[in-house]
C-alpha positions as CSV (number, residue, x, y, z in Angstrom):
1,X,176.2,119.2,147.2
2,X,177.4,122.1,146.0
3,X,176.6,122.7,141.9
4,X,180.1,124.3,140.2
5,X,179.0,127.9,138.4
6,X,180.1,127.4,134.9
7,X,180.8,130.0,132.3
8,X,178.4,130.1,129.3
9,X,179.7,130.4,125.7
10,X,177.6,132.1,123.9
11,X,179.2,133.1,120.3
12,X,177.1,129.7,118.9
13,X,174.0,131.6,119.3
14,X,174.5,134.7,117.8
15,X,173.0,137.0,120.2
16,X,172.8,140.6,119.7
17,X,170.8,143.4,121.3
18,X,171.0,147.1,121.8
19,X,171.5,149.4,124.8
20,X,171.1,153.3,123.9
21,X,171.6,153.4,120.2
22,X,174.8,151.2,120.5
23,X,174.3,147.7,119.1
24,X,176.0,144.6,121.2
25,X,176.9,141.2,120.3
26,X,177.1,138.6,123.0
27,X,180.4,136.6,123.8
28,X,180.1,134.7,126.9
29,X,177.8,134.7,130.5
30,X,179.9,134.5,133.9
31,X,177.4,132.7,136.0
32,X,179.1,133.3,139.4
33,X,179.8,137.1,138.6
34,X,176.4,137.7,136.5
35,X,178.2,139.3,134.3
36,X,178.1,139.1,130.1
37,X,181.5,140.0,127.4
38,X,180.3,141.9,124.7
39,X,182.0,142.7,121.9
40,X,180.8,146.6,120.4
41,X,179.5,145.6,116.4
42,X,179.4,149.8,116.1
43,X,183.1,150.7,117.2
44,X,185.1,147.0,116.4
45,X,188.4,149.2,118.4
46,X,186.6,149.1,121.6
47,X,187.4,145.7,121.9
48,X,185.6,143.1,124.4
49,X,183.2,144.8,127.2
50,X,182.0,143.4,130.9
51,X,178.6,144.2,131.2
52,X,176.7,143.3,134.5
53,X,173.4,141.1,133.2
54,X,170.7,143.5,134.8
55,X,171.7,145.6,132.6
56,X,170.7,143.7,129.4
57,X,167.4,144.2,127.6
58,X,164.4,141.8,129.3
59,X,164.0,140.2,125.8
60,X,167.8,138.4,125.8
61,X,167.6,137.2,129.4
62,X,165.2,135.3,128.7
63,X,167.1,133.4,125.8
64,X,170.0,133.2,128.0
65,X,168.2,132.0,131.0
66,X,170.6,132.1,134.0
67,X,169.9,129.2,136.6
């Protein structure tokens, strides 16, 4: 049987990480795209990002744990 690939809401957890001096906060995980909405916590009028989830730190994809 194929499992449905849900998307992950991930605002409840407060997640936030840095990629080259700009600091990230996590919104939600697309399973089926591997990819993660940020939201920018330096520049608030950027508005939301899609980020693929390689490029994350090591340290976060571990508390998000894609299965």
């Amino acid at each position: 049987m194929i499992k449905k690939k849900t998307n992950i809401d991930l605002r409840a957890k407060n997640i936030t990480f840095e990629i080259k001096n700009e600091s990230f906060k996590a919104i939600r995980f697309y399973h089926a795209k591997m990819t993660i909405d940020v939201i920018s916590l330096d520049n608030e009028k950027e508005g939301i990002k899609n980020i693929p989830f390689a490029h994350i730190p090591k340290e976060i994809k571990k508390i998000i744990k894609p299965q």
